[in-house]
BADREN-548585 format. One record per atom (N, C-alpha, C, CB): z, y, x. Coordinates in steps of 0.05 Angstrom, whole numbers, padded with zeros to 5 digits, always signed. Last residue first. Glycine has a CB too. Layout:
BEGIN
ZYX ...
***
This chain:
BEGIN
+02955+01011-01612 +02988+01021-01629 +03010+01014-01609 +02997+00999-01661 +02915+01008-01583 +02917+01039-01590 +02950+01036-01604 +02887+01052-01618 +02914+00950-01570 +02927+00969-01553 +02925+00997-01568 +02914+00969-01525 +02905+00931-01630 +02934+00934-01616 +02931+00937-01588 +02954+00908-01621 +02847+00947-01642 +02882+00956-01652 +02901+00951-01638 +02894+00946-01675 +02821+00919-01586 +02825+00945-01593 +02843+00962-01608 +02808+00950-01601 +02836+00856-01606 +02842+00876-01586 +02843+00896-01590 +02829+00877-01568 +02808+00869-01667 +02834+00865-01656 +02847+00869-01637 +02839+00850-01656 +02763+00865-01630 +02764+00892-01660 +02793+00888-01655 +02750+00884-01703 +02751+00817-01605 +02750+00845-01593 +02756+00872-01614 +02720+00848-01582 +02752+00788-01653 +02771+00789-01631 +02774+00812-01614 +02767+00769-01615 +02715+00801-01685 +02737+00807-01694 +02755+00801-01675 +02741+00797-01718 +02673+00778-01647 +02667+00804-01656 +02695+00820-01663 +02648+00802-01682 +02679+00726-01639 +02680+00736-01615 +02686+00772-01620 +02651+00727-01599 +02668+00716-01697 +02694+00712-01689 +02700+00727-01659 +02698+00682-01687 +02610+00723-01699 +02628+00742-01713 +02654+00737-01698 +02631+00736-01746 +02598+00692-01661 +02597+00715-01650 +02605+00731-01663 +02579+00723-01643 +02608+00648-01684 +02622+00649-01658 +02618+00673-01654 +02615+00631-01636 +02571+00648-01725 +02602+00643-01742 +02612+00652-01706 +02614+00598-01761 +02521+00641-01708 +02532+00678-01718 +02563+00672-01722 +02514+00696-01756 +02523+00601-01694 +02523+00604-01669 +02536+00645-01675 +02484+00593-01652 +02528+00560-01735 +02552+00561-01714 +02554+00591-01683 +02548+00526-01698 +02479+00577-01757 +02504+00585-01773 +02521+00588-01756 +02515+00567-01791 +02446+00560-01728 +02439+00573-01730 +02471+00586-01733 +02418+00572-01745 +02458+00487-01737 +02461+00506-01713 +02465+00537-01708 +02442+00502-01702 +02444+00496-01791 +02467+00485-01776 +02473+00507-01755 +02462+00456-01764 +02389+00503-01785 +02410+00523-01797 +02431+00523-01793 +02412+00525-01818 +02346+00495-01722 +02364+00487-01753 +02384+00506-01759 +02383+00458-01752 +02298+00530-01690 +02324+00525-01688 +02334+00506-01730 +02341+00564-01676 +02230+00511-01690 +02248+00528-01701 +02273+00509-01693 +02243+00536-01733 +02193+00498-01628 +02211+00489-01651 +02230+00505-01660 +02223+00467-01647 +02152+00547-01594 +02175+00530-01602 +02184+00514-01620 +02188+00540-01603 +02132+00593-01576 +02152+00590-01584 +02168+00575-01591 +02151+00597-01593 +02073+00559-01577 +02085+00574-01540 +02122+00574-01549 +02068+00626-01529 +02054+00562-01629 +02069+00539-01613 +02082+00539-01585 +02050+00519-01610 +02051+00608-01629 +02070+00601-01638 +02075+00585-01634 +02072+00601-01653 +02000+00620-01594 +02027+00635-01588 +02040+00623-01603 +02030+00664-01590 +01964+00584-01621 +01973+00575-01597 +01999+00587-01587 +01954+00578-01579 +01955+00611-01663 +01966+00594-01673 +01983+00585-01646 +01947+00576-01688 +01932+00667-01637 +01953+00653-01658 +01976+00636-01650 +01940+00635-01674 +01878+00636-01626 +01902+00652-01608 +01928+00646-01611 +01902+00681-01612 +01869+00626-01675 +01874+00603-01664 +01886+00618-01636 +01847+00581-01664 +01850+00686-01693 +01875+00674-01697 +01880+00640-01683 +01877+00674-01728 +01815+00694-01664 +01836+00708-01649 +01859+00691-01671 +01834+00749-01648 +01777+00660-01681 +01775+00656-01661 +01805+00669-01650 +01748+00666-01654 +01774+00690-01741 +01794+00663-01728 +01796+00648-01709 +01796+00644-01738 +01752+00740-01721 +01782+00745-01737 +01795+00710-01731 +01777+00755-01783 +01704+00753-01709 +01730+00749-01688 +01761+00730-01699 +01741+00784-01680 +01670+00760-01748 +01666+00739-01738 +01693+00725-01718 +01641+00744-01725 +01705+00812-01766 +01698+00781-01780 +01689+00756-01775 +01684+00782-01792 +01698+00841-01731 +01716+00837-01742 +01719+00811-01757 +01719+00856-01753 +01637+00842-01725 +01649+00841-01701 +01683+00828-01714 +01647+00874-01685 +01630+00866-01774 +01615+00836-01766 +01627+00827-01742 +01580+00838-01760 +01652+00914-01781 +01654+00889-01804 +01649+00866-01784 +01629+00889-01833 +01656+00936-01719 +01640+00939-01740 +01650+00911-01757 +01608+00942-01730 +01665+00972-01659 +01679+00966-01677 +01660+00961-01704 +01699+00987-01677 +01641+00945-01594 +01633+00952-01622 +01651+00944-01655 +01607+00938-01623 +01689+00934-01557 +01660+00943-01549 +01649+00964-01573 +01638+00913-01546 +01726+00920-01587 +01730+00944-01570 +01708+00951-01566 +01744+00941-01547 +01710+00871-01606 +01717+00898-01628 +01723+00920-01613 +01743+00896-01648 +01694+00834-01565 +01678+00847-01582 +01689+00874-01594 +01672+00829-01601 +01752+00835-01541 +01739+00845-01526 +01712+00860-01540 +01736+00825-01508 +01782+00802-01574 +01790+00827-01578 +01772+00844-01558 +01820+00829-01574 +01778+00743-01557 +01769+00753-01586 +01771+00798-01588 +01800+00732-01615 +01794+00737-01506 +01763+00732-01510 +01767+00749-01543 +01750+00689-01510 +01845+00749-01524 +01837+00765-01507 +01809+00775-01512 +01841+00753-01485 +01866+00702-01554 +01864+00730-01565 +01843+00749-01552 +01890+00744-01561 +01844+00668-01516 +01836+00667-01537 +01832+00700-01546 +01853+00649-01553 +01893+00677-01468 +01861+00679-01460 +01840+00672-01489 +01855+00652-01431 +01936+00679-01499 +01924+00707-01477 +01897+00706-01477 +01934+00707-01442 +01938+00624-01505 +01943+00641-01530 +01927+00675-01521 +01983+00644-01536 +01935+00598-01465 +01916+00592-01486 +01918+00619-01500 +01923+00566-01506 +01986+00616-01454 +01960+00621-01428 +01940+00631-01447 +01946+00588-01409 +02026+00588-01487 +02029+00616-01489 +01998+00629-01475 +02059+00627-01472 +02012+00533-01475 +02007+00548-01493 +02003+00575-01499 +02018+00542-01502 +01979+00520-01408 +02009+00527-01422 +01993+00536-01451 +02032+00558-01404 +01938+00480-01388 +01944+00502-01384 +01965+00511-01412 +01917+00517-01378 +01913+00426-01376 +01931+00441-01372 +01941+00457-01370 +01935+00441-01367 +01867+00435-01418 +01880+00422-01433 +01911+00424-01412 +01863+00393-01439 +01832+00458-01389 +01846+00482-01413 +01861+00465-01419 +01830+00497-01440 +01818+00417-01352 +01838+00446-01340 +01847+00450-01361 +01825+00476-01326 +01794+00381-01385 +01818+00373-01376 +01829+00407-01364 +01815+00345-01352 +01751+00428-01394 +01759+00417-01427 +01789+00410-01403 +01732+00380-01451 +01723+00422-01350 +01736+00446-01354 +01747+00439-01378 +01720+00469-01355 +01713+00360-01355 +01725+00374-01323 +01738+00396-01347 +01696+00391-01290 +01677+00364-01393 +01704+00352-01388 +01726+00358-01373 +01702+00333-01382 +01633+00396-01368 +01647+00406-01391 +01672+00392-01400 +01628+00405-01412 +01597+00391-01333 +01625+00397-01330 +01636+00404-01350 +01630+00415-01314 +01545+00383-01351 +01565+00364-01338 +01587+00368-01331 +01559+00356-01319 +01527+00388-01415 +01538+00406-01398 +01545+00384-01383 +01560+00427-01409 +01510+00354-01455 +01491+00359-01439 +01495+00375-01415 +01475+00367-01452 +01563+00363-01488 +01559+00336-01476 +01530+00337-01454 +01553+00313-01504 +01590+00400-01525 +01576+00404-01504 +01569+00385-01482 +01586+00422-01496 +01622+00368-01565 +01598+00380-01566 +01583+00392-01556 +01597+00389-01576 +01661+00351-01535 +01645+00337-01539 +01621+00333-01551 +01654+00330-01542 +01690+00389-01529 +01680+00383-01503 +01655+00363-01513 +01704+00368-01481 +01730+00424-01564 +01713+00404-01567 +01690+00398-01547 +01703+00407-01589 +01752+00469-01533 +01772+00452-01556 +01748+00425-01566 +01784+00478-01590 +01718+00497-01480 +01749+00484-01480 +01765+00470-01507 +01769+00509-01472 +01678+00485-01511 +01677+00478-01482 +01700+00470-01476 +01668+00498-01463 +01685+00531-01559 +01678+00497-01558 +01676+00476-01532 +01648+00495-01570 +01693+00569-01522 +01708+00559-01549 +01704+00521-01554 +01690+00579-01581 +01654+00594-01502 +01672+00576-01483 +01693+00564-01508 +01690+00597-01454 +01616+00594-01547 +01605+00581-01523 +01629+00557-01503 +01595+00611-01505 +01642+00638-01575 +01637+00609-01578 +01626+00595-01553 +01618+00605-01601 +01638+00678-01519 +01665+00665-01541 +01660+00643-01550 +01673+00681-01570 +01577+00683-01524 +01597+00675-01503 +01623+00667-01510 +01600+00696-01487 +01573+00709-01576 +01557+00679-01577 +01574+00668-01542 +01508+00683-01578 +01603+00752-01560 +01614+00746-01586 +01599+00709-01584 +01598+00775-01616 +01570+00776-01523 +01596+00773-01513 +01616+00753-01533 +01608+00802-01510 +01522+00791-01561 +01523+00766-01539 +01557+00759-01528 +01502+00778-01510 +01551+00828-01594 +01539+00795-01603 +01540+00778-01584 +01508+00792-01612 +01562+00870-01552 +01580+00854-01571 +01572+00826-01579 +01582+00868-01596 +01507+00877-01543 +01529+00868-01519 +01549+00856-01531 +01542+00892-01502 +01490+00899-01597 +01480+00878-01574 +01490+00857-01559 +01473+00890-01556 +01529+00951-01604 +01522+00928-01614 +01512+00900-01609 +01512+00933-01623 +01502+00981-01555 +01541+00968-01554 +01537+00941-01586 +01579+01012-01568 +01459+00982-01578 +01456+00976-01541 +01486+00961-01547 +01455+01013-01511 +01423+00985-01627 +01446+00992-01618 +01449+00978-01595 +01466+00988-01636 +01385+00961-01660 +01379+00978-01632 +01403+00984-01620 +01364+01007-01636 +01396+00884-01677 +01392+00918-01689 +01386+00929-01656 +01430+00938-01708 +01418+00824-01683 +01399+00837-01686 +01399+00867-01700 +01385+00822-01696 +01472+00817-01662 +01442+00817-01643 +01417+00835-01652 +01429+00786-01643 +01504+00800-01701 +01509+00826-01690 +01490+00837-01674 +01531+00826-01675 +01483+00750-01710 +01473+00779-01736 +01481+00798-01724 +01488+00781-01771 +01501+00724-01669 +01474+00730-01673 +01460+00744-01698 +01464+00709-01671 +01564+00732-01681 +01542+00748-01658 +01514+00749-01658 +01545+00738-01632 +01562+00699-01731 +01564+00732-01715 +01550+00751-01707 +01573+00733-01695 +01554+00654-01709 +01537+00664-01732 +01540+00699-01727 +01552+00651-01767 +01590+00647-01666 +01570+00649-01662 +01550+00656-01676 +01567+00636-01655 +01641+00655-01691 +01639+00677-01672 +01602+00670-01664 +01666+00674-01641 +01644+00613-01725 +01640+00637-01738 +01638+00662-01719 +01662+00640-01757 +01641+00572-01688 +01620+00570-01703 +01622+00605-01718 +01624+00540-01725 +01693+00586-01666 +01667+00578-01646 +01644+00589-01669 +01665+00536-01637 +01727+00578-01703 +01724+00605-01690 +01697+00611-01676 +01745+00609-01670 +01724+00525-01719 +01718+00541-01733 +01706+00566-01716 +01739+00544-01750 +01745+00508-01666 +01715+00498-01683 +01709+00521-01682 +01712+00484-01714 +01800+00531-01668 +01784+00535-01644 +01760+00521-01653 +01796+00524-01616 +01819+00494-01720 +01819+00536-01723 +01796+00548-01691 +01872+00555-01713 +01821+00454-01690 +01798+00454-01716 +01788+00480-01715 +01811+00447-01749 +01860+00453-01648 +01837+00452-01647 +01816+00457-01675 +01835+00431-01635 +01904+00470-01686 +01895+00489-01666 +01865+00491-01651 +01913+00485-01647 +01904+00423-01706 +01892+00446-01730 +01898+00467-01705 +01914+00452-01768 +01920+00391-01676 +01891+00387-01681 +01887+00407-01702 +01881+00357-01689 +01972+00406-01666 +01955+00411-01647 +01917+00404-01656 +01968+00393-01624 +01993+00388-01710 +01990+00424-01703 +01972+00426-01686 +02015+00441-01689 +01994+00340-01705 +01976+00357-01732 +01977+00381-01727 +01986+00356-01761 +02030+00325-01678 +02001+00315-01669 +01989+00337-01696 +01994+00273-01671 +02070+00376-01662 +02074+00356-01672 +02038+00348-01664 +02090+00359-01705 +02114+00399-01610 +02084+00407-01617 +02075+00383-01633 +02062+00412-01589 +02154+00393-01569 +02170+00401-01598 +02135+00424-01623 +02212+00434-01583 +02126+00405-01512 +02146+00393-01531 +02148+00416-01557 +02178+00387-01513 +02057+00373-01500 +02090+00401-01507 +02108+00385-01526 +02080+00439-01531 +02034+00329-01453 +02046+00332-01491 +02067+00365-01491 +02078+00294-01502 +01982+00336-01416 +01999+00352-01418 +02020+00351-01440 +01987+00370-01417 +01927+00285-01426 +01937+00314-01432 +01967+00324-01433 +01927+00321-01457 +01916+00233-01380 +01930+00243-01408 +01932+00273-01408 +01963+00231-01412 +01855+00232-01337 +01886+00234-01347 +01893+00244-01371 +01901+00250-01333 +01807+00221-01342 +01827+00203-01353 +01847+00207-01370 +01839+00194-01337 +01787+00264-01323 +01780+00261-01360 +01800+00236-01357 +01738+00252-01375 +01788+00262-01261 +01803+00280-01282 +01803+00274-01310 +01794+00306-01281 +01764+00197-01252 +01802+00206-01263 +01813+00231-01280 +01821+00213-01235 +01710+00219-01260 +01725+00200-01282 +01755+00197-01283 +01716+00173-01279 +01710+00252-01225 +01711+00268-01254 +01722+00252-01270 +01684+00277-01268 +01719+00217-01178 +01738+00243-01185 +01734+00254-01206 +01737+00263-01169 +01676+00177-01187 +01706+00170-01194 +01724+00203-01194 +01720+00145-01164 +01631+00211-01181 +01630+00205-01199 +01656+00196-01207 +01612+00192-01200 +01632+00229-01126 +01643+00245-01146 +01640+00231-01168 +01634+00271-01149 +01631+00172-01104 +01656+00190-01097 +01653+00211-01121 +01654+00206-01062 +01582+00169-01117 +01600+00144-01135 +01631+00157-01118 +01587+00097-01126 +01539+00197-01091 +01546+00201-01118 +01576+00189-01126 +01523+00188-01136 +01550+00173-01039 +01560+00200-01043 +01564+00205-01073 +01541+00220-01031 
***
């Protein structure tokens, strides 16, 4: 019985990750680094946000040491190595769309400052929500070239002065 689930986790962590397109290899590991970072600075945080009487303060920190928690679970799995599922859930985030990433980061990050608006909440959040970010821009794309760019206003000016022209010569 073990050696059945033991081959189904070992295929999921096999498989290759998902490539995006037009996502170079250095963006994507400074998406992961900025998802570290965020980890580590949402957890110093939260545990200075912990300590006081404030009830919504509190809840913040902990919600704030929960952020890191899943931060590092889904961009470095390999610091949660005593977790047994932590590959498992590391391969899901790894299929899941950029733009997804991007919702469910920001999201996790914007939930503290609603709770408790305060410096520490803001600060610990701030690059946890920006590796959000970073993920929404890669959701966008490869910039277009200028080339391209050029041909595409040069056709719609022209499309522009055609219809201008029409319009004079039926009024005359």
């Amino acid at each position: 019985m073990s050696g059945a689930g033991g081959t189904a986790v070992a295929s999921v962590s096999s498989a290759p990750p998902e490539q995006e397109e037009g996502v170079t290899w250095w963006y994507r590991w400074l998406c992961r680094l900025s998802g570290v970072l965020g980890a580590v600075s949402c957890a110093i945080s939260g545990l200075f946000n912990c300590i006081t009487i404030h009830p919504l303060n509190i809840a913040a920190g902990v919600w704030m040491i929960v952020n890191a928690f899943v931060l590092l679970l889904c961009e470095a799995p390999f610091c949660c190595q005593f977790i047994e599922f932590a590959n498992t859930v590391a391969a899901k985030v790894d299929q899941l769309r950029s733009w997804q990433k991007a919702v469910f980061y920001c999201g996790m990050a914007v939930v503290p400052i609603v709770i408790s608006l305060t410096l520490t909440t803001l600060l610990g959040n701030a690059i946890a929500f920006a590796t959000g970010v970073l993920y929404g821009l890669s959701a966008l794309g490869k910039k277009g070239d200028a080339i391209s760019y050029a041909r595409i206003q040069q056709q719609k000016q022209q499309a522009d002065e055609e219809k201008l022209t029409d319009t004079l010569e039926g009024e005359l």
